[in-house]
TISEDO-319264 format. One record per residue: residue in one letter; x, y, z of N, C-alpha, C in turn. Coordinates in steps of 0.02 Angstrom, whole numbers, plus 32768, in hexadecimal, padded with zeros to 4 digits. Layout:
N
AXYZXYZXYZ ...
This chain:
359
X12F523963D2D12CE236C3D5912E523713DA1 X130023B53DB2132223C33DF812E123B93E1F X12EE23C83E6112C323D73E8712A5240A3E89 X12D2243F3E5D12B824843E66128624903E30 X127824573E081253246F3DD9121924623DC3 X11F124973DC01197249C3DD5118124703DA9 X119324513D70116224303D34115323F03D5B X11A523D23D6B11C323903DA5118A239E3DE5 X119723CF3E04117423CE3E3D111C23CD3E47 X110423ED3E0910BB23E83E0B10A923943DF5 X10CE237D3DC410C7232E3DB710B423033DEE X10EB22FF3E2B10E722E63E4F10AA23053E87 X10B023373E7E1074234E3EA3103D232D3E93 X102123293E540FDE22FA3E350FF022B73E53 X103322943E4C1038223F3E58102E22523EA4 X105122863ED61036227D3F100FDF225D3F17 X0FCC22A03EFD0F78229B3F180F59227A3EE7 X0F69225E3EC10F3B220B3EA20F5C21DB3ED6 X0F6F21D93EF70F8D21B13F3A0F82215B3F14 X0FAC214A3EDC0F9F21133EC90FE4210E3E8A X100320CF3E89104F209D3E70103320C33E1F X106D20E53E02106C20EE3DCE10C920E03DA3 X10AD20D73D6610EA20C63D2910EF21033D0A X111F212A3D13113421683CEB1151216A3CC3 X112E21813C851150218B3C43115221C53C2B X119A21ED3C3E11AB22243C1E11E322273BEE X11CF21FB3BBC120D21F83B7C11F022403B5A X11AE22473B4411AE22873B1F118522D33B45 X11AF22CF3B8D11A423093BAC11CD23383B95 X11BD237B3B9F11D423A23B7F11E223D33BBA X120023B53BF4120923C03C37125C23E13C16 X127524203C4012AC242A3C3812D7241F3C70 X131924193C6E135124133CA8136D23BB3C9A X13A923AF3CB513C423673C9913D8233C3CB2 X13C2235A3CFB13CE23253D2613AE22FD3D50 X13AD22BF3D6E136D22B33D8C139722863DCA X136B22AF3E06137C22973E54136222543E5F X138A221B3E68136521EE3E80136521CA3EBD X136C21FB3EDF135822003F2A132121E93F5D X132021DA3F8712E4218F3F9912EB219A3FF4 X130921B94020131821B6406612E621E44074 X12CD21D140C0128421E240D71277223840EB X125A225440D8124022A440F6121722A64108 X11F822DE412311A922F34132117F22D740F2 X112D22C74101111022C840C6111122E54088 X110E232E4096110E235F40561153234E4048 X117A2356405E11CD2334402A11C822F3400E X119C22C24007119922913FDD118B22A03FA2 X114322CD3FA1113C22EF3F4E112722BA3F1E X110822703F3B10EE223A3F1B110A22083EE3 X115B222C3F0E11A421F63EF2119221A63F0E X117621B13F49117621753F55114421323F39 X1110215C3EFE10E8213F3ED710EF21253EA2 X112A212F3E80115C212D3E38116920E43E43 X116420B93E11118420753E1D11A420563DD6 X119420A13DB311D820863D5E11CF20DD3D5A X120120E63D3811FD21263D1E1236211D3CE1 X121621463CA1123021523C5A123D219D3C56 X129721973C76129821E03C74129722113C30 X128722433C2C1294227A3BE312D822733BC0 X12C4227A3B8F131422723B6D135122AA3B7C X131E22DB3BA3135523213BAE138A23113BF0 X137022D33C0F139022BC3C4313E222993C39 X140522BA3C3A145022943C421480227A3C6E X1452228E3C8E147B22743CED144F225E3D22 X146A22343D56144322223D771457221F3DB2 X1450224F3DDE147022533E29143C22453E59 X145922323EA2142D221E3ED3143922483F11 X142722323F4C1414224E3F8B140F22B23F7A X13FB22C13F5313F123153F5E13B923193F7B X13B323443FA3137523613FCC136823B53FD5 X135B23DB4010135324094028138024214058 X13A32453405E13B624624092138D249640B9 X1364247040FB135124A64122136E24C0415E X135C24F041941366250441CA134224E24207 X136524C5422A135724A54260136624CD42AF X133624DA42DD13562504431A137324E84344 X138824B4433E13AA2488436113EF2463434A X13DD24474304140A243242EA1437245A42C3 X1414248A4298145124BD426E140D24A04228 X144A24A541F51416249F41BE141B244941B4 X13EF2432419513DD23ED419913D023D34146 X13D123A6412813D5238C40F0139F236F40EE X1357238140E31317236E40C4132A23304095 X133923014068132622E4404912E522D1401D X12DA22D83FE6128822953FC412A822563FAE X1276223D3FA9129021DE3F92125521C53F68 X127D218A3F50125721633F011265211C3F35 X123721123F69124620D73F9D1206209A3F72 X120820AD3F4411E020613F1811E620593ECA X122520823EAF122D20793E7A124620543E5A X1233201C3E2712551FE73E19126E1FDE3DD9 X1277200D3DA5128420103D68129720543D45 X12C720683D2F12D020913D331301209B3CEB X12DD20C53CAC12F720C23C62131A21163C4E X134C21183C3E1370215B3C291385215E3BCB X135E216A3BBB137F21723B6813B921913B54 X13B121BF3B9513EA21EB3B7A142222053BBB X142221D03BED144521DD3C28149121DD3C0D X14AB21E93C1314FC21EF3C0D153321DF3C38 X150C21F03C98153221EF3CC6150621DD3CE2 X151B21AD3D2D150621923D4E152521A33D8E X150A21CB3DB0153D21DE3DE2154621C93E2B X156321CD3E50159421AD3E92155221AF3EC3 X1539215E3ECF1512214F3F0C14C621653EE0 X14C021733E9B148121863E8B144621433EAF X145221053E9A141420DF3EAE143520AA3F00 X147820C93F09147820AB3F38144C209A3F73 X144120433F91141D20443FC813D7203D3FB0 X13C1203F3F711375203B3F5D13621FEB3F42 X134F1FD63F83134A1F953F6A12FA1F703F51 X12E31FBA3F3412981FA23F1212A71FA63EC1 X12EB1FBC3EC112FF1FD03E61131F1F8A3E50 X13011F703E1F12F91F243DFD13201F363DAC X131B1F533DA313321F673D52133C1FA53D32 X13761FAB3D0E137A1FFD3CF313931FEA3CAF X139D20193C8213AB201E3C3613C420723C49 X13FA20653C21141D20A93C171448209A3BC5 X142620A23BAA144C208E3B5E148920BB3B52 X149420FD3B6A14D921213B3E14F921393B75 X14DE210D3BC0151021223BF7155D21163BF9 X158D21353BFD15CC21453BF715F321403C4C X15E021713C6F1605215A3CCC15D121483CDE X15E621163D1B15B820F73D4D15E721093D7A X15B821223DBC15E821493DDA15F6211F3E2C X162421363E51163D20F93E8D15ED20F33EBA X15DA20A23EBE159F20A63EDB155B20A53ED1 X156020B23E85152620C83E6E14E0209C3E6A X14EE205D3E6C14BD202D3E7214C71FFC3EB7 X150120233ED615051FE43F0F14D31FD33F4F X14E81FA13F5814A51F843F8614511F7D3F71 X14481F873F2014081F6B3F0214041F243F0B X14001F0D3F3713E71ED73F3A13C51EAB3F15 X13A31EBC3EF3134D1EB63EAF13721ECA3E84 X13B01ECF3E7D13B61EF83E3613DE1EC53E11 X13A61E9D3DD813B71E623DA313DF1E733D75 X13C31EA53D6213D21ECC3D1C13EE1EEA3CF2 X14151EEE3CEA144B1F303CF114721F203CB2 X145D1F143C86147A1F083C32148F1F4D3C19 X14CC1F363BE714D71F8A3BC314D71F763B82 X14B01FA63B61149C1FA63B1C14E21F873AE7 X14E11F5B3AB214FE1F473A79151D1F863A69 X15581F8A3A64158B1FD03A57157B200D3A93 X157A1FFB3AC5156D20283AFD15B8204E3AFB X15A720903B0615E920CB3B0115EF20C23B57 X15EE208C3B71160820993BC1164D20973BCF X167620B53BFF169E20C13BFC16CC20CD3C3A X16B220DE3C6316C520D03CB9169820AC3CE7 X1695208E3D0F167D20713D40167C207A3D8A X166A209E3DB3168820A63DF4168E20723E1E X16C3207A3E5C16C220603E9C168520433EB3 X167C20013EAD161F1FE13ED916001FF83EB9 X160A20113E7715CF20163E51159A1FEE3E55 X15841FA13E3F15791F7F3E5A15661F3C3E8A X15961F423EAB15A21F333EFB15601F093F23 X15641EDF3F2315311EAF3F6014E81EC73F3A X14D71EBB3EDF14AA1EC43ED214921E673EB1 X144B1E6C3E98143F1E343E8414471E1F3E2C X146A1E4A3E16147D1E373DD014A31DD53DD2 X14771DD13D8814921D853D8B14CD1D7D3D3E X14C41DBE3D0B15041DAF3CD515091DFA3CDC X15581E073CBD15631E513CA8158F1E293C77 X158B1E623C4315C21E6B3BFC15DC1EAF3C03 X161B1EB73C0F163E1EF73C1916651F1B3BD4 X162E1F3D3BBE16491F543B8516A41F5C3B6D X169C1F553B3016E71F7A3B21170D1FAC3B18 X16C81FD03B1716F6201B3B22170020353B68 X16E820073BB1170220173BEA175020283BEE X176720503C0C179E20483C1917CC205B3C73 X17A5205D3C9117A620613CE71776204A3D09 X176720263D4117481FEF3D6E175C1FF03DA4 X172F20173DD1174820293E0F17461FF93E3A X17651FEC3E8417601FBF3EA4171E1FA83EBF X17251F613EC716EE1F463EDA16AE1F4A3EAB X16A61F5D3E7716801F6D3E4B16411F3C3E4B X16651EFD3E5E16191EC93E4716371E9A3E81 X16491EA73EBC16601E833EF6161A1E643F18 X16291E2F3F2415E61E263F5415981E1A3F27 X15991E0B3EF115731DFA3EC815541DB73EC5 X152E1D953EE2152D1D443EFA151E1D533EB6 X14EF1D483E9514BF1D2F3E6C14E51D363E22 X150D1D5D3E1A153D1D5F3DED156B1D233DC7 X15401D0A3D9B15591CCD3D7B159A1CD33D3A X157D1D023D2415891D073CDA15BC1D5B3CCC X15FE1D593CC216261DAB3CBE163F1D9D3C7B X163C1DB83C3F166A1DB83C02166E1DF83BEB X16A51DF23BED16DF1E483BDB16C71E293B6E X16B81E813B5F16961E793B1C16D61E613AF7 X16D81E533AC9171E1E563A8B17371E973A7D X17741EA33A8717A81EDE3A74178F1F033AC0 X179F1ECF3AF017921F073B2F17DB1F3D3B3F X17CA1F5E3B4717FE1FA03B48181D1F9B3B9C X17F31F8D3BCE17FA1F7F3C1718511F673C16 X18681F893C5618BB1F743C6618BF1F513CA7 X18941F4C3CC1189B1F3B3D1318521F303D27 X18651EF33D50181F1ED63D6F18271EEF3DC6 X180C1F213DD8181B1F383E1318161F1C3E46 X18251F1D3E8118151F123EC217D01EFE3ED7 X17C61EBD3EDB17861E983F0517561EB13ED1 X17801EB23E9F172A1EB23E56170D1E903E58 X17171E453E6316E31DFE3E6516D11DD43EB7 X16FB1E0A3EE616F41DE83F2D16B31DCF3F3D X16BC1D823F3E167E1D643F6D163D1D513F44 X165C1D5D3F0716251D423EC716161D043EDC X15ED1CDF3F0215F51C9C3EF715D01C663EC0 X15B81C903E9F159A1C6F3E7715C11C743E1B X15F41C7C3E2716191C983DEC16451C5C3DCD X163F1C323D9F16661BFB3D7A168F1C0D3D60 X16A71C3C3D4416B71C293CF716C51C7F3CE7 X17061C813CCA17131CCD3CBD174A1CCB3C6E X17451CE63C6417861CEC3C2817A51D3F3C3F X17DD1D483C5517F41D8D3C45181F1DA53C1B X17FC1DD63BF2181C1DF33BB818611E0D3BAB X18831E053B7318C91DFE3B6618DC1E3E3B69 X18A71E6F3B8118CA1EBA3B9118DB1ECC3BD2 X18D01EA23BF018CA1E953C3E192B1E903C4F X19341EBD3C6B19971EB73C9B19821EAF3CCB X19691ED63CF719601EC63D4619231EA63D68 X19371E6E3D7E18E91E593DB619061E6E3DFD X18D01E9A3E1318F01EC13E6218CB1E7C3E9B X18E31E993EC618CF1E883F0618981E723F1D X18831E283F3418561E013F36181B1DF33EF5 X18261E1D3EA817E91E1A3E9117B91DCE3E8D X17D91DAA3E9F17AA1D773E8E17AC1D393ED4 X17B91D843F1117B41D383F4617751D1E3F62 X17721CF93F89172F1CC53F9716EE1CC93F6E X17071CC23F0416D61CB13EEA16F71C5F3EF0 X16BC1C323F0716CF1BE93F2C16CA1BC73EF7 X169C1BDF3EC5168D1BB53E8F16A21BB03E40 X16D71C0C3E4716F81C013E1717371BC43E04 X17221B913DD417491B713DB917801B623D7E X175D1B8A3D5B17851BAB3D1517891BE53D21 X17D21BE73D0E17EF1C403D0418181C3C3CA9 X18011C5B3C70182C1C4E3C3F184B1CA63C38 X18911C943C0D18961CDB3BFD18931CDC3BA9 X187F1D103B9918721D093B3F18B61D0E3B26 X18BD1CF33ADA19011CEE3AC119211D393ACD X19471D373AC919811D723ABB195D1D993B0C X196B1D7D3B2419621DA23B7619A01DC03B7A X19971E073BA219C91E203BBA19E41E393BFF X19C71E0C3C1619AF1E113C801A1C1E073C97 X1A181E2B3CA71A671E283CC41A621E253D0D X1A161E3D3D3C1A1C1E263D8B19F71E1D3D9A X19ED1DEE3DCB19A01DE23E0819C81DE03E36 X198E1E163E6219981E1F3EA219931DFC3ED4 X199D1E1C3F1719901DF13F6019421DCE3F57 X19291D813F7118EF1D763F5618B31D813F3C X18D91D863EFE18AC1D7A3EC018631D3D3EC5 X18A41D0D3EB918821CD83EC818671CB63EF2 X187E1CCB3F3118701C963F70183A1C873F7F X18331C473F8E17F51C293FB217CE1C263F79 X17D61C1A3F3217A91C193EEF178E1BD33EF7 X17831BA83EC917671B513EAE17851B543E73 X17D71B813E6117E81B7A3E2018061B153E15 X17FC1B003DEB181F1AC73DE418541AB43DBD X18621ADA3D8818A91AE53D5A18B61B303D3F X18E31B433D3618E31B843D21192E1B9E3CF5 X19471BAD3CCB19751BB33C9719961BF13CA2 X19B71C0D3CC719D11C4B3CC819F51C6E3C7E X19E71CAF3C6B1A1E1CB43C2B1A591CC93C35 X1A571CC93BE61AAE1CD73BF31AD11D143C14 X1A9A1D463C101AAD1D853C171AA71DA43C61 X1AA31D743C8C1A9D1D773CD01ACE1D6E3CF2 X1AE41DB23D091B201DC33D341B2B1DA23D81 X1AE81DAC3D911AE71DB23DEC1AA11DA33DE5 X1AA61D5A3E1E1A821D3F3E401A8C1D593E94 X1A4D1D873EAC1A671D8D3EF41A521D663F2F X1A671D8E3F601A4F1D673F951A041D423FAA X1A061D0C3F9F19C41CEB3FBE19921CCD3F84 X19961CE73F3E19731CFA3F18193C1CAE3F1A X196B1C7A3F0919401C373EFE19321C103F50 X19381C363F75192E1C283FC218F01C0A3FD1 X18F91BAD3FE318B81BA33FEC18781B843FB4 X18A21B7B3F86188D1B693F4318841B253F42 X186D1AF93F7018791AA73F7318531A8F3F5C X182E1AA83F14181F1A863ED218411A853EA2 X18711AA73E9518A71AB63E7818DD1A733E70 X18D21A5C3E2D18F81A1F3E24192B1A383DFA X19221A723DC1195C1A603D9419751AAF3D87 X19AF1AC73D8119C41B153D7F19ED1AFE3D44 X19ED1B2A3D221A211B313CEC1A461B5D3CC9 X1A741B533CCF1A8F1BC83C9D1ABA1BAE3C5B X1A901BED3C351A781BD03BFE1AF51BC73BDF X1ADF1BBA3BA41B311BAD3B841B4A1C043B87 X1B831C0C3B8F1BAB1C4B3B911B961C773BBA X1B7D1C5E3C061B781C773C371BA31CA23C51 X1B831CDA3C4F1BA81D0A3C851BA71D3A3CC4 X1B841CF23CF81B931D013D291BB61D113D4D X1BC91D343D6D1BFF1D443DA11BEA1D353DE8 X1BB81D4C3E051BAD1D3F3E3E1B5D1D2E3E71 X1B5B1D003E9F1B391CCE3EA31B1F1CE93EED X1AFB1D0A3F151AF41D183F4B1AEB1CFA3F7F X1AE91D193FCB1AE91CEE40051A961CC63FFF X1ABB1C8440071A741C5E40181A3A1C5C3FEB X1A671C663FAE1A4B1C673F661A0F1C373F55 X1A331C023F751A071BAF3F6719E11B983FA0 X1A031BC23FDA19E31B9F401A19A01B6B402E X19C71B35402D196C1B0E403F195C1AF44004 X196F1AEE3FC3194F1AD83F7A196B1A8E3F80 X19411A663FAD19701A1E3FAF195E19FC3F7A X192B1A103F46191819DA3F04195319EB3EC6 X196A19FE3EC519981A253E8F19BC19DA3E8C X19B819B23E5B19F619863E3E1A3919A53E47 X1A4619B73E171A9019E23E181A9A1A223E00 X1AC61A4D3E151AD11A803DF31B1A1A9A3DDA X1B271AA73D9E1B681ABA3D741B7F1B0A3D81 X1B9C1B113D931BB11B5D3DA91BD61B6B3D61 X1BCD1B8A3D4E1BFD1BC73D0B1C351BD73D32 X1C631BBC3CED1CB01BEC3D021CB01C233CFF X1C951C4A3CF11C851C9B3D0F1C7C1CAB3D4B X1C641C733D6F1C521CA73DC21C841CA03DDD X1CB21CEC3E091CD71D123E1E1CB31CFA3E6E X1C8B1CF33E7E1C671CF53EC71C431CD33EDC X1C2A1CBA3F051BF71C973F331BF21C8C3F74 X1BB01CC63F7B1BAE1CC63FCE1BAA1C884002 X1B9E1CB540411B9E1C6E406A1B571C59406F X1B791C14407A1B361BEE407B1AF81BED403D X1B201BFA40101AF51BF53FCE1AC41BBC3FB9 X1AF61B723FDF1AD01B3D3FCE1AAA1B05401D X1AA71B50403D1A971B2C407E1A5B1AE94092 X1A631AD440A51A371A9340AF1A271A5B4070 X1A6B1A70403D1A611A4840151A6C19F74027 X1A7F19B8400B1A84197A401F1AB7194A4012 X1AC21915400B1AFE18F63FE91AC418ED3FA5 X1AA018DC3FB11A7A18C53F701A7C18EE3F3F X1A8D191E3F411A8D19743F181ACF19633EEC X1AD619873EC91B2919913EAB1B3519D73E8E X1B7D19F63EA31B751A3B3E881BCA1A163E5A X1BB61A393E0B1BF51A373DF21C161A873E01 X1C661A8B3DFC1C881AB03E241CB91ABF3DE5 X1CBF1AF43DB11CFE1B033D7A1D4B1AF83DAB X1D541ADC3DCF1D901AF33DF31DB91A9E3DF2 X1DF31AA03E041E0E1A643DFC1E041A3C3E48 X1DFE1A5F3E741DF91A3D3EB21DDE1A843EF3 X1DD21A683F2F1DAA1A873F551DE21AD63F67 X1E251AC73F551E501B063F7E1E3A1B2E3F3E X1E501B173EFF1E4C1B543ED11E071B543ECB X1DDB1B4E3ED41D981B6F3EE71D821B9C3F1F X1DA51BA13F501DA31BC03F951DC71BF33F94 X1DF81BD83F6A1E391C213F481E121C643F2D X1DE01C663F0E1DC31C733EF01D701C8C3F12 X1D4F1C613F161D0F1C7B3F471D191C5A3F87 X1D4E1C683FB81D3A1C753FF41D2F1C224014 X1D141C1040581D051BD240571CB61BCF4062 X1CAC1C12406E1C5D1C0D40941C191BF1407B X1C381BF340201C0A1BBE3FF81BF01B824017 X1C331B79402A1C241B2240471C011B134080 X1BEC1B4C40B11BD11B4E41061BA41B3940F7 X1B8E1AFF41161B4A1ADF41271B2D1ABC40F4 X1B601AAE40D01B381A7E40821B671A544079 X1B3D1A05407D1B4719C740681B3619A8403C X1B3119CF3FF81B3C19BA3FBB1B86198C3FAC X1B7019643F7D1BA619463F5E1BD419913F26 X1C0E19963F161C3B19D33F0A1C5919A73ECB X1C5B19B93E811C7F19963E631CB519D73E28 X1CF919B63E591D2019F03E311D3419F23DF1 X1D241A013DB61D3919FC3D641D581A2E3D37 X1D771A653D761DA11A833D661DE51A6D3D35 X1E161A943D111E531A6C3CF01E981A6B3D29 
């Protein structure tokens, strides 16, 4: 379904000159080649080819991939050679039986595509749906063999639930960043996923409620900052998350949250800003070690918090702008052998009540 290919090209030739919105159904074309351009940026007339008339298309089953912006390369006397482009600038539905790959920037920027089905798609590639705006839809089939996800895959689109299969096992950054409408995320059962990347959930604001799966070690860097409305964060039993990164959390609407046991390092900033945040807790046989700069900064609802005799560290200003009304319990017997130990900078700028219960 290249461009180069006459069966493809006379098709559109007919949808040209019926100059009128058609639903394409080529499940039992017997069109050869396996890939299909879904390319949509403006050319001369004759380079449209009556793409721009398509508003669902049911690609052939011979189709296993799905790449975007390909065009023409012509000769320009001025410019050098120039990149012709065709485009699908009104397509809103778009079904692959047998797509497999989804490739880098294929529907990026097409904000007339409302819905797709790809039942045995496997990569989604960096980009590939980002900036669909219209794009509700985006379900993966009951036992979907998917399996990578790219970078902004998608990124500032209008999806309102995703279920991220379990046989994913990589999630590129920013993947579903910027998603207002995005209510609803549940990682399937026996998710295989190790890491929730970088600004995967940035700016969700419409996002409550998450559970992340007990295969989960690393949460990177900001994934879940200024969703305002996340309030529940659970982790499933037998979690095995050992770090969150520089804010994770910050600036969330979390209101209690249970850290496990298996969590090494809390870093810098992470719960920064969290002033719905009434109750923290780590769980029994904590083994924390270390607590980053400005960890807590600003969380003035927090009742109290129990530090684990495990933590080795705590940056400065961890509990900045806390209050007297606050209380931090302290494993240490008094303020020197706590300072002996992490430093004094914990203490800069926080007027919490300090209660030492060290032996």
């Amino acid at each position: 379904m290249s461009q180069e290919g006459s069966g493809w090209r006379n098709l559109l030739g007919v949808i040209k000159s019926a100059d009128t919105f058609v639903d394409l159904d080529l499940s039992g074309s017997t069109m050869t080649g396996t890939e299909f351009n879904a390319d949509r940026s403006f050319g001369s007339n004759s380079d449209r080819q009556g793409k721009d008339k398509i508003v669902s298309i049911v690609l052939p089953t011979t189709a296993t991939t799905v790449s975007g912006f390909c065009g023409e390369m012509v000769p320009h006397p001025i410019l050098g050679w120039v990149l012709i482009p065709s485009f699908f600038s009104n397509l809103g539905s778009v079904t692959g039986m047998g797509v497999s790959s989804v490739n880098a920037d294929a529907f990026s920027e097409m904000s007339s595509l409302t819905t797709v089905e790809f039942p045995v798609v496997e990569h989604i590639g960096n980009n590939a749906f980002s900036n669909c705006t219209n794009l509700t839809d985006a379900a993966f089939a009951e036992g979907s063999m998917l399996i990578t996800i790219g970078s902004s895959a998608f990124a500032n689109t209008g999806i309102t639930s995703i279920i991220i299969p379990s046989n994913v096992t990589s999630i590129g950054e920013g993947a579903f960043s910027m998603c207002r409408n995005l209510g609803t995320v549940i990682f399937a059962e026996g998710s295989q996923l190790t890491t929730l990347p970088f600004a995967l959930f940035n700016g969700n604001v419409n996002l409550t409620s998450i559970t992340i799966p007990s295969s989960i070690r690393t949460i990177e860097m900001a994934v879940f900052i200024q969703c305002v409305n996340l309030t529940t964060v659970t982790f499933a039993a037998g979690s095995q998350l050992a770090r969150i990164q520089q804010i994770a959390f910050s600036s969330t609407g979390i209101t209690s949250i249970t850290i496990p046991a298996t969590v090494r390092n809390i870093e810098q900033q992470v719960f920064r800003y969290c002033d719905s945040l009434t109750t923290i807790t780590f769980a029994e046989d904590s083994q924390l070690t270390t607590i980053g700069y400005e960890a807590f900064l600003s969380c003035t609802n927090i009742e109290s918090i129990t530090i684990p005799p495990s933590v080795t560290g705590i940056g400065p200003r961890a509990f900045e702008n806390w209050t007297s009304a606050q209380t931090i319990y302290v494993p240490f017997a008094d303020q020197a052998a706590a300072d002996a130990v992490w430093g004094t900078g914990w203490r800069d700028r926080n007027n919490a009540t300090i209660v030492y219960q060290g032996p």
